[in-house]
C-alpha positions as CSV (number, residue, x, y, z in Angstrom):
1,X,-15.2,6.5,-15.5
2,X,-12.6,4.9,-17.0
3,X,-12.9,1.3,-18.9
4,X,-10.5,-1.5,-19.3
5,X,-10.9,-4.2,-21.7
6,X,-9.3,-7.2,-21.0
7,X,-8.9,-9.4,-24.1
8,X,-6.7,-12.7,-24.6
9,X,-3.4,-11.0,-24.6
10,X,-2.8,-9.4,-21.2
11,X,-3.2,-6.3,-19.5
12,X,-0.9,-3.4,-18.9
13,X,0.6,-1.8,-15.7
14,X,-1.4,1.4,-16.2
15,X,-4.7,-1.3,-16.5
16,X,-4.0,-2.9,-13.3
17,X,-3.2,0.7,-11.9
18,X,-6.3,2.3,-13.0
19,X,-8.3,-1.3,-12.3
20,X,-6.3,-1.3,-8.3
21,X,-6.6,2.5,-7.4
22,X,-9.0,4.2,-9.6
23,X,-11.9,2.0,-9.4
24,X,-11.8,1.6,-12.9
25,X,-14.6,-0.2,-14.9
26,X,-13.5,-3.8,-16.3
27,X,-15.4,-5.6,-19.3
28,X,-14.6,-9.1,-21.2
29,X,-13.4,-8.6,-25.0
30,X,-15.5,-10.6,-27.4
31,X,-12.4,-12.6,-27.8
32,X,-11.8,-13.1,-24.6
33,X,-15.1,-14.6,-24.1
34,X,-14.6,-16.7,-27.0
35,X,-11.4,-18.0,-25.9
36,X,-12.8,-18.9,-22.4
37,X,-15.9,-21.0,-24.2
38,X,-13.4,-22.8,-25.9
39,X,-11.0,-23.6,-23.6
40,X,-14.3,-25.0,-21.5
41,X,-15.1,-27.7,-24.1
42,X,-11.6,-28.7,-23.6
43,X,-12.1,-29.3,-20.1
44,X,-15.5,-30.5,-20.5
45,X,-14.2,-33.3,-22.6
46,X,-11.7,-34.3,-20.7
47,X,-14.0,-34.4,-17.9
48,X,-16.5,-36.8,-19.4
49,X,-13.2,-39.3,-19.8
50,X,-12.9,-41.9,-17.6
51,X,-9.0,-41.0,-17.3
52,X,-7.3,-38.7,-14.4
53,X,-6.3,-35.4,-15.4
54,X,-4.5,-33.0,-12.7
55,X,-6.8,-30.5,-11.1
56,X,-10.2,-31.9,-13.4
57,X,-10.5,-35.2,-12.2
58,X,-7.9,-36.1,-9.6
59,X,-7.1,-34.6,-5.9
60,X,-4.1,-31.8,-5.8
61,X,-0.8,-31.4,-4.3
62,X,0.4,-34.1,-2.2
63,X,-3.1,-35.9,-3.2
64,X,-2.9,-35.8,-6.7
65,X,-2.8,-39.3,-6.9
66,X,-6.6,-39.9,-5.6
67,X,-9.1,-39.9,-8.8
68,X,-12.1,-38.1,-7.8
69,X,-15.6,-39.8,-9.3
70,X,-17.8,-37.3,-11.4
71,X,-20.0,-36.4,-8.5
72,X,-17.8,-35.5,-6.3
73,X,-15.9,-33.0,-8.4
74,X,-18.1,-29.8,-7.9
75,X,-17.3,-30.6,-3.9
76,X,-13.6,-30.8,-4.4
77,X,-13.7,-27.6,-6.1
78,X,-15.9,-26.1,-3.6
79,X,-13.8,-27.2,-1.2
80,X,-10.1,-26.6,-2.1
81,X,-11.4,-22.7,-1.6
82,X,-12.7,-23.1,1.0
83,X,-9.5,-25.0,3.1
84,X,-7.3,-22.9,1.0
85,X,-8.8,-19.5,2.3
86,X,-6.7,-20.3,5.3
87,X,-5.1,-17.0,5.8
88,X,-4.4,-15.0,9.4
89,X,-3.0,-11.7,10.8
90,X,-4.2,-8.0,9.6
91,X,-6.4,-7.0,6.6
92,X,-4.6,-6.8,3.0
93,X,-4.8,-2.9,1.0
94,X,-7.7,-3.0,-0.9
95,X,-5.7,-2.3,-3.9
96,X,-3.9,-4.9,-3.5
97,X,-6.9,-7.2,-3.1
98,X,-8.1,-5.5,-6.5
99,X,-4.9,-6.1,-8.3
100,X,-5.1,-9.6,-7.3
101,X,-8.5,-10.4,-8.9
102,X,-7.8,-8.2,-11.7
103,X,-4.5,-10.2,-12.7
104,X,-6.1,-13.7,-11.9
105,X,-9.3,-12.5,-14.1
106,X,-6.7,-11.7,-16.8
107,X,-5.1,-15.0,-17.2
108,X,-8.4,-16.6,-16.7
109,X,-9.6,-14.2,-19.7
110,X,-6.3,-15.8,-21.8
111,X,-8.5,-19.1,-22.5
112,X,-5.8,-21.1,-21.3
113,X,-7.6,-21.7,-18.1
114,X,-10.6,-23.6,-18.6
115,X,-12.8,-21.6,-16.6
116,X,-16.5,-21.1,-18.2
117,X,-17.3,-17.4,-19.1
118,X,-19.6,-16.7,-16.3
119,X,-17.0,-17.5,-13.8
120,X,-15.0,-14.5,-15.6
121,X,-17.8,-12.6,-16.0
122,X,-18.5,-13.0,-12.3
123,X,-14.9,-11.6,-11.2
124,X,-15.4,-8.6,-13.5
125,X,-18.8,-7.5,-12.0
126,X,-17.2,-8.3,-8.3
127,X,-14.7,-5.9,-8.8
128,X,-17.0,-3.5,-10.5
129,X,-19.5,-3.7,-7.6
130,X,-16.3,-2.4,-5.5
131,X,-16.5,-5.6,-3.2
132,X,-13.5,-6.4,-1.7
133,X,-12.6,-9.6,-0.4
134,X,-11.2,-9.7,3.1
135,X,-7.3,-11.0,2.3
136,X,-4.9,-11.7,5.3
137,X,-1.7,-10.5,5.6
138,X,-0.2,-14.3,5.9
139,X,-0.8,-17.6,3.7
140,X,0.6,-17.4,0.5
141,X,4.7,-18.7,-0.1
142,X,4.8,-17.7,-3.7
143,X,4.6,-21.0,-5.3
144,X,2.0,-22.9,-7.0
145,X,0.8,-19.3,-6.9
146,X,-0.5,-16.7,-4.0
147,X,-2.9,-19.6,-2.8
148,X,-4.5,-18.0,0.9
149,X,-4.9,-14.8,-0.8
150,X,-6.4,-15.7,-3.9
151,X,-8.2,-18.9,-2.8
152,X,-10.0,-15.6,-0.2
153,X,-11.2,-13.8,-3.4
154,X,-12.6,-17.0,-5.1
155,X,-14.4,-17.6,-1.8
156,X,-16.2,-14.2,-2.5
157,X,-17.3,-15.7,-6.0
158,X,-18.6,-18.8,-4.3
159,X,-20.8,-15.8,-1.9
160,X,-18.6,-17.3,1.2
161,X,-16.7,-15.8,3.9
162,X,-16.2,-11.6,4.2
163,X,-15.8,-9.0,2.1
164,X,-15.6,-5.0,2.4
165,X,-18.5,-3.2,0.3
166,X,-18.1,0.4,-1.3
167,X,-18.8,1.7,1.9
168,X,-15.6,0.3,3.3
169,X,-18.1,-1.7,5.5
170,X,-16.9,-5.6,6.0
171,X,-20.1,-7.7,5.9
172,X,-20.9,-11.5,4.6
173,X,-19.9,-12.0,1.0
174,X,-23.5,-13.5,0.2
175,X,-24.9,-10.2,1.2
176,X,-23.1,-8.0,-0.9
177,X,-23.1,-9.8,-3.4
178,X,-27.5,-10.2,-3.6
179,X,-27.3,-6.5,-2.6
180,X,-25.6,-5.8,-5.9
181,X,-27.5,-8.4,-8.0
182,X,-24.7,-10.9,-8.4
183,X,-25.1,-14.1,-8.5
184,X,-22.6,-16.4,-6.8
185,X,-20.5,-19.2,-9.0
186,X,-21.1,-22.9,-8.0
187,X,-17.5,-23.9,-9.3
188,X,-17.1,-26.7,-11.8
189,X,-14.3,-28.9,-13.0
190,X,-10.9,-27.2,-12.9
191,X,-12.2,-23.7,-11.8
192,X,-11.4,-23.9,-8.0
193,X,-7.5,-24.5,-9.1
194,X,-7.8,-22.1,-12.1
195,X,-8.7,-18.8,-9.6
196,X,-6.2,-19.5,-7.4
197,X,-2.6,-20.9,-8.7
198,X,-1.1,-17.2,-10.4
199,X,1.5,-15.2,-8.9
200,X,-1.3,-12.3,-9.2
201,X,-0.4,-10.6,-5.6
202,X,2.9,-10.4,-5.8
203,X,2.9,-8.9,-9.3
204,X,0.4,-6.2,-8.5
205,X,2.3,-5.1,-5.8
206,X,5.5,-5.3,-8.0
207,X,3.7,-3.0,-10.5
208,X,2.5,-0.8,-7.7
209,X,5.8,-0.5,-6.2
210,X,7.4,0.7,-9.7
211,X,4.9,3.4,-10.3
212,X,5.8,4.7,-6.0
213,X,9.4,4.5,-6.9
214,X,9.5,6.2,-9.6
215,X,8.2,9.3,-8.7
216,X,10.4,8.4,-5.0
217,X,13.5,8.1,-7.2
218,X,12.4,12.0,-9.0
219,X,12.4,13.0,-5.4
220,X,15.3,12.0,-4.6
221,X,17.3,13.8,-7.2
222,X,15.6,16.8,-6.5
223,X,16.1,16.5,-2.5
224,X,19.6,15.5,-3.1
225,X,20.0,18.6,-5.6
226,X,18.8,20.9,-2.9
227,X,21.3,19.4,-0.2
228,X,24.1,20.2,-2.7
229,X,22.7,24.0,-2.4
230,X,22.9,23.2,1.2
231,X,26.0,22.1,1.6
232,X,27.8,24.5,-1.2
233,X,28.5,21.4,-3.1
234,X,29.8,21.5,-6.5
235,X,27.7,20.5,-9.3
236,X,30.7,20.1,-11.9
237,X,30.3,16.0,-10.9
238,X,27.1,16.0,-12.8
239,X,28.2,16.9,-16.1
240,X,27.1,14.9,-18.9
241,X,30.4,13.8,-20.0
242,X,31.0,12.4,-17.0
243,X,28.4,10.1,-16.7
244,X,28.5,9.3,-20.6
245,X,31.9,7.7,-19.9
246,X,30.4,5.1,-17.0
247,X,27.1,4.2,-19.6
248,X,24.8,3.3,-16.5
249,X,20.9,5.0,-18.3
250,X,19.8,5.6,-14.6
251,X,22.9,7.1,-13.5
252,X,22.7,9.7,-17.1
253,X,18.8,10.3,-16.2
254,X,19.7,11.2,-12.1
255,X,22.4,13.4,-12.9
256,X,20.4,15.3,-15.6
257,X,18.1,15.5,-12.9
258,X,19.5,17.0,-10.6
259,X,21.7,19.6,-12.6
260,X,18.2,20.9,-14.5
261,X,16.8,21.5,-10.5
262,X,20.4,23.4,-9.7
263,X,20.4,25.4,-13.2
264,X,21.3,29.2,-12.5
265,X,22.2,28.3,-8.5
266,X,24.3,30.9,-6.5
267,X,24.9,28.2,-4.0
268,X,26.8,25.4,-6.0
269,X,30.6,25.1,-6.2
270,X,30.4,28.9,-3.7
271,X,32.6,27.1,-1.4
272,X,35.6,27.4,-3.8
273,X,35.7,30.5,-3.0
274,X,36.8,30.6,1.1
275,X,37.5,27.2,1.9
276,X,38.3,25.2,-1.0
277,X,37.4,21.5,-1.3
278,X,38.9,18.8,-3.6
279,X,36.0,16.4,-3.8
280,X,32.5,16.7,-1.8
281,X,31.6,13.5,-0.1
282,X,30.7,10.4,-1.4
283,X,26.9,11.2,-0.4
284,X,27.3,14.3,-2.6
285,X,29.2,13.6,-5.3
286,X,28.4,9.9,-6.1
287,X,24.2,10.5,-5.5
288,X,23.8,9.5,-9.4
289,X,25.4,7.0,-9.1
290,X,23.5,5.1,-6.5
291,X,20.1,6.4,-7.3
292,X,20.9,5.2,-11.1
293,X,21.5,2.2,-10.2
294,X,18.5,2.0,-8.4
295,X,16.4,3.3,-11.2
296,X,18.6,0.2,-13.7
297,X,17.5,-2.0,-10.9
298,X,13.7,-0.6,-11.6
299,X,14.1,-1.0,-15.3
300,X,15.0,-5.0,-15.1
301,X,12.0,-5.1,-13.0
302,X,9.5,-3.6,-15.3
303,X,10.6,-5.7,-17.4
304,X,9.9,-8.5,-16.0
305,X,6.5,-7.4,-14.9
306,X,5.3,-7.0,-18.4
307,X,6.7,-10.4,-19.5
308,X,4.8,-11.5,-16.3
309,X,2.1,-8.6,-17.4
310,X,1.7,-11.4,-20.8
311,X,1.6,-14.6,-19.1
312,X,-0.9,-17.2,-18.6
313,X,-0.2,-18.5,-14.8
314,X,-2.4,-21.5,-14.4
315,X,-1.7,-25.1,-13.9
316,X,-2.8,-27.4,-15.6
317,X,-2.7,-25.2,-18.3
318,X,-5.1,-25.6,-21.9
319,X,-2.5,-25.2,-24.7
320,X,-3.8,-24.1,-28.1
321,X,-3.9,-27.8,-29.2
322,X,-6.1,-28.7,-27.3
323,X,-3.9,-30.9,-24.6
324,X,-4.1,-29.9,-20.9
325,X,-0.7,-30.1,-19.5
326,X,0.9,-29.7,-15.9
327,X,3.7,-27.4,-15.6
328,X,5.5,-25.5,-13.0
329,X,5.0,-21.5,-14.5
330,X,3.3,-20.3,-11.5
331,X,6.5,-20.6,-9.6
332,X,6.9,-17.0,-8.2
333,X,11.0,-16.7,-8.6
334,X,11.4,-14.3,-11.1
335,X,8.6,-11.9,-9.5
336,X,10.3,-12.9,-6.0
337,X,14.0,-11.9,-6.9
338,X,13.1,-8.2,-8.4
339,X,11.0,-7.6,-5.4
340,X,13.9,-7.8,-3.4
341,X,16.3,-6.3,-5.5
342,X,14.4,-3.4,-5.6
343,X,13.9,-3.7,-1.4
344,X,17.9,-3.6,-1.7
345,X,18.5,-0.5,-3.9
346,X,15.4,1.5,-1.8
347,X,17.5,0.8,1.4
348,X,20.5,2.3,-0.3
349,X,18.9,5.4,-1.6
350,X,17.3,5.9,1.9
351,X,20.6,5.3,3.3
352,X,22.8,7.6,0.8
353,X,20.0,10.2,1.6
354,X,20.4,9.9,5.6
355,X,24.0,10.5,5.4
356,X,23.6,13.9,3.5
357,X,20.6,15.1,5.9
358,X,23.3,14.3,8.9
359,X,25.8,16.1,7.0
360,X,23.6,19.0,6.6
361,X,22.8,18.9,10.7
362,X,27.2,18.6,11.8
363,X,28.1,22.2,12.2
364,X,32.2,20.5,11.5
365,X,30.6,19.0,7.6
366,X,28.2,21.8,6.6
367,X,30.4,24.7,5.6
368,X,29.4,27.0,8.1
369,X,25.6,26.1,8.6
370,X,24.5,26.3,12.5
371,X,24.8,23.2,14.5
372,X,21.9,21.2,13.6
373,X,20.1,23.8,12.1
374,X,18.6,25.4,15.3
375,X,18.4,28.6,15.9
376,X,19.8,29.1,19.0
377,X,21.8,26.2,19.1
378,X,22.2,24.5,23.0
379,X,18.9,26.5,23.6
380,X,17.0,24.5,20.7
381,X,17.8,21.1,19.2
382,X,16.9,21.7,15.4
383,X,16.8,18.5,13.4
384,X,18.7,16.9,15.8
385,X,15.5,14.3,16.4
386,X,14.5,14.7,12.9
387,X,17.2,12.8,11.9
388,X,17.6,10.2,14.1
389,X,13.5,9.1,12.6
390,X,15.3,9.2,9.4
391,X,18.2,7.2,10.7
392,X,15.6,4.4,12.5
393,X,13.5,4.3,9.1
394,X,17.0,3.2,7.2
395,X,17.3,1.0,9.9
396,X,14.1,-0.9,9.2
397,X,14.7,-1.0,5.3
398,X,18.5,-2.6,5.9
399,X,16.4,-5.5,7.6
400,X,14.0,-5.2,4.9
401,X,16.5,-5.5,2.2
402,X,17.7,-9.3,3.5
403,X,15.9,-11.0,0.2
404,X,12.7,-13.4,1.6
405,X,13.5,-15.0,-2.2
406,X,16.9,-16.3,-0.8
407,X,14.7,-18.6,1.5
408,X,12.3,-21.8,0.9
409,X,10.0,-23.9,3.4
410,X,9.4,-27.2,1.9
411,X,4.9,-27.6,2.1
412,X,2.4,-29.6,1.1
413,X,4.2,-33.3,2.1
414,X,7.1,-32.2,0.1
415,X,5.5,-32.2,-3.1
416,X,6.2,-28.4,-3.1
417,X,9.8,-28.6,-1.8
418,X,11.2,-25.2,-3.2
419,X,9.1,-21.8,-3.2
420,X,9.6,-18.2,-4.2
421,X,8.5,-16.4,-0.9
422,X,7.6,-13.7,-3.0
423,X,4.3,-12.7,-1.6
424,X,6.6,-12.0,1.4
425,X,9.2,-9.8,-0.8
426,X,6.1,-8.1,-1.9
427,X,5.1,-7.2,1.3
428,X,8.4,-6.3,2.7
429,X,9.4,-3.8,-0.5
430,X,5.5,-2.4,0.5
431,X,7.4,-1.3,3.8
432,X,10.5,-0.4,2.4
433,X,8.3,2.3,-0.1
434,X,6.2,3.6,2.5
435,X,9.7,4.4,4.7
436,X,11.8,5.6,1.9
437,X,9.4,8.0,1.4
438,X,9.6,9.3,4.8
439,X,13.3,9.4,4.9
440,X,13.0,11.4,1.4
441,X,10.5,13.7,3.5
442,X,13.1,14.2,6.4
443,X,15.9,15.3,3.7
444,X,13.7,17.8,2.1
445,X,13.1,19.3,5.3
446,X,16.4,19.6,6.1
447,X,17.8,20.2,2.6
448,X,14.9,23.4,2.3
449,X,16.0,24.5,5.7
450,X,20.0,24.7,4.6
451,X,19.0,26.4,1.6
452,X,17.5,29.0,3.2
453,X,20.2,29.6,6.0
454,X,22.5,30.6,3.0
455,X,21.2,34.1,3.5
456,X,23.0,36.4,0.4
457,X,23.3,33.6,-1.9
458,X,20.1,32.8,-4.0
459,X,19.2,29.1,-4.6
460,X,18.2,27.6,-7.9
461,X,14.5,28.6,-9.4
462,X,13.3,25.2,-9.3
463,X,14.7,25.1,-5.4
464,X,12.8,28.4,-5.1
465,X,9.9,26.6,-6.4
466,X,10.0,23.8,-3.8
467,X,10.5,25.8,-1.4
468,X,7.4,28.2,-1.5
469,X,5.6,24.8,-2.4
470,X,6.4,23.3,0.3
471,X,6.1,26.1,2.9
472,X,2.3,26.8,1.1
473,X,1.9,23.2,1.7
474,X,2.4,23.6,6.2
475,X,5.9,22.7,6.2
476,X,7.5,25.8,8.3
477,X,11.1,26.8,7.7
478,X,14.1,28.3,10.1
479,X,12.9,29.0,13.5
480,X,12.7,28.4,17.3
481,X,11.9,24.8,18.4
482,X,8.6,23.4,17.9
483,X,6.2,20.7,18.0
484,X,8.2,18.7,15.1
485,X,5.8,15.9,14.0
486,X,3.4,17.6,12.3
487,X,5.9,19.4,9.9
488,X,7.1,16.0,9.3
489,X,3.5,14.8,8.6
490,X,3.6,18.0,6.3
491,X,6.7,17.1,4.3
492,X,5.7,13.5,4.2
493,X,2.3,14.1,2.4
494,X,3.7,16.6,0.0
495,X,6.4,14.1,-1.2
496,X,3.8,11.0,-1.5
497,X,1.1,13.1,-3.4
498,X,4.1,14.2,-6.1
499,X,3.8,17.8,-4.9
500,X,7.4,17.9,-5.1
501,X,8.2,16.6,-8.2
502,X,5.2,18.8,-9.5
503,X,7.0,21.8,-8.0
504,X,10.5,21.3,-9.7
505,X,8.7,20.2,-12.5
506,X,7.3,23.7,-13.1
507,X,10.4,25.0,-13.5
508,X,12.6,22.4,-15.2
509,X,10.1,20.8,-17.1
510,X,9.5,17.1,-17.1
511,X,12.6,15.3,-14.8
512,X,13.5,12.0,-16.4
């Protein structure tokens, strides 16, 4: 299986992927270990002085005034996880539970936390057990961190509350963690706060989210290729010279998508021919242009997950100095706005693809392809369903798209007046991914079934190549009515597993 180090410098998307979904193994850098120890004399001194110091020796929040005497402290960290771990409402992903300790165990692992070694340690062989802390869907507002959901984890550590086992079996926290020989943490000084003020949840689902979309935005230029095909479109828009003169990258990398899928077609620019055509529509001709953007949109946001990916989200925080100081970086806003943005450009690719699936279904847009695809059209419906799913899932990610970053409820007495909401944009784009696949799914059907209603014109190889994929993989092609749902179900899975860009992919190569 694999291993990931984590060390004092951060962790990288393919880490937290491999850590979140792979089950991979996680061990402590001799650095890392060093820098913790370190760090913990820090705090230790500090501790043993009689004056306050935010989150060591005073109350927090709103009640960071109150200095708490020396034998109280283990108590007040004990129990700001346990009122903390206040969330409600359905069970987190387990992957997104994992990437949350495994981001909060790699700013703890930076040294500028304070946290003792053992508590690290602890997290590491948590996750390695493949115990999962039970993590609600509601409690975190993306400032001063993911607090519920974290604050649910640390309770694990402490052998408190619920947690799911390898078995996918939810059971006490204390047993799981004897069963697997751990032992639980009795938190010190500092340590409650350090595990639980990061903007950990949010950025593992913002790193989860690229990885979906970028093989969703593949699939889309090869779905949108194949509707071109469909639709006799011409594929003289996608020339490279055209797109070198508007310098968008993502715009360049969809259009050389989508012309390697149609290389060698019989189908594109055939219209010419009878009924000649100007311009194809806008859902045609400008699909580079709004999946590019969407794929700039993705490349602003992985940046700012690895700058995030680098960080050390903690406050107070233990600066290399040697001075503890309060700050406001675990403030979730730059995580919070890309999570929207990219909400907003998934809603427009959905919603450019539903417009060329209903163009493929009007028999007076399609260039001669039977009303809704049926075959006996007034006898059978065709798509005619199949696209008003599609049309409901864009519906859902246009109301997805409003930003939750664009919003703030003052907490905590006011002392938190302004948060990022962006455990909420994390949750929404989560949504938005799992629908714009579907609507992706509901183009290739029709855009397969189009192609293959052009009977004495032959489609691109790589179309050929999705096709019979996708037919191997249940999806059935032109016929009488039937029992539509499943296909669906059919086309769905084989976009989500990458069976489709796999299948293009063995014919153009490697899609950008």
């Amino acid at each position: 299986m694999h291993t990931v180090v984590v060390g004092t410098s951060g962790v990288t998307a393919s880490d937290v992927l491999a850590v979140a979904r792979d089950g991979a193994r996680i061990e402590l850098s001799a650095d890392a270990v060093a820098a913790l120890a370190a760090a913990r004399e820090i705090v230790d001194a500090l501790a043993a002085k009689p004056d306050p110091v935010y989150g060591v020796s005073t109350g927090f929040g709103a009640l960071a005034t109150r200095h708490i005497s020396t034998e109280l402290r283990a108590q007040l960290q004990r129990n700001i996880v346990r009122s903390h771990a206040a969330g409600m409402g359905p069970r987190v992903e387990r992957e997104v539970v994992r990437a949350l300790m495994f981001l909060r165990l790699k700013t703890v692992c930076s040294g500028h936390t304070g946290v003792r070694p053992q508590v690290a340690q602890t997290m590491a062989d948590v996750l390695n057990a493949g115990i999962t802390p039970v993590v609600h869907e509601y409690g975190s507002l993306g400032c001063s961190g993911d607090l519920a959901p974290l604050s649910h984890c640390a309770l694990t550590l402490m052998g408190e509350g619920d947690a799911e086992g390898p078995d996918g079996v939810v059971r006490p926290a204390g047993e799981l963690l004897a069963e697997h020989g751990i032992e639980a943490v009795e938190l010190r000084e500092k340590e409650g706060l350090a595990l639980l003020n990061g903007t950990d949840g949010m950025l593992g689902m913002l790193i989860m989210a690229l990885a979906d979309l970028d093989m969703l935005y593949k699939s889309a230029d090869i779905t949108a290729a194949l509707s071109m095909e469909g639709l006799l479109g011409t594929d003289k828009v996608l020339a490279p010279e055209l797109h070198a003169i508007r310098p968008h990258p993502g715009q360049a990398a969809s259009a050389a998508n989508m012309l390697a899928v149609l290389k060698d077609s019989q189908l594109t620019g055939h219209h010419q021919d009878d009924a000649p055509r100007v311009q194809d529509a806008y859902s045609v001709r400008c699909a580079p242009q709004v999946a590019g953007a969407g794929r700039d949109t993705m490349a602003h946001a992985r940046l700012v997950a690895e700058r995030e990916l680098a960080a050390a989200v903690d406050n107070p925080v233990v600066l290399p100095d040697g001075r503890v100081e309060s700050n406001g970086n675990f403030h979730g806003a730059p995580v919070a706005y890309v999570l929207d943005f990219l909400a907003i450009a998934a809603a427009d690719l959905a919603s450019i693809a539903e417009r060329r699936t209903d163009r493929l279904l009007d028999k007076n847009r399609s260039h001669g392809l039977p009303p809704f695809l049926a075959d006996d059209a007034g006898v059978d419906s065709g798509l005619m369903i199949a696209q008003y799913t599609q049309a409901a899932l864009v519906s859902e990610m246009k109301r997805l798209a409003v930003p939750a970053s664009a919003d703030s409820i003052p907490s905590s007495a006011m002392q938190e007046d302004h948060v990022s909401m962006g455990w909420s944009a994390a949750r929404k784009l989560r949504t938005a991914v799992d629908n714009l696949t579907r609507v992706v799914a509901v183009e290739l059907y029709a855009a397969t079934r189009a192609v293959e209603l052009r009977e004495g014109l032959t489609p691109a190889p790589a179309s050929r190549a999705v096709i019979e994929a996708v037919r191997k993989a249940g999806v059935q092609g032109p016929g009488p009515d039937r029992f539509l749902a499943p296909d669906l179900a059919a086309a769905d899975a084989f976009v989500r597993s990458g069976q489709l860009v796999a299948a293009a992919e063995s014919v153009t190569g490697p899609l950008q």
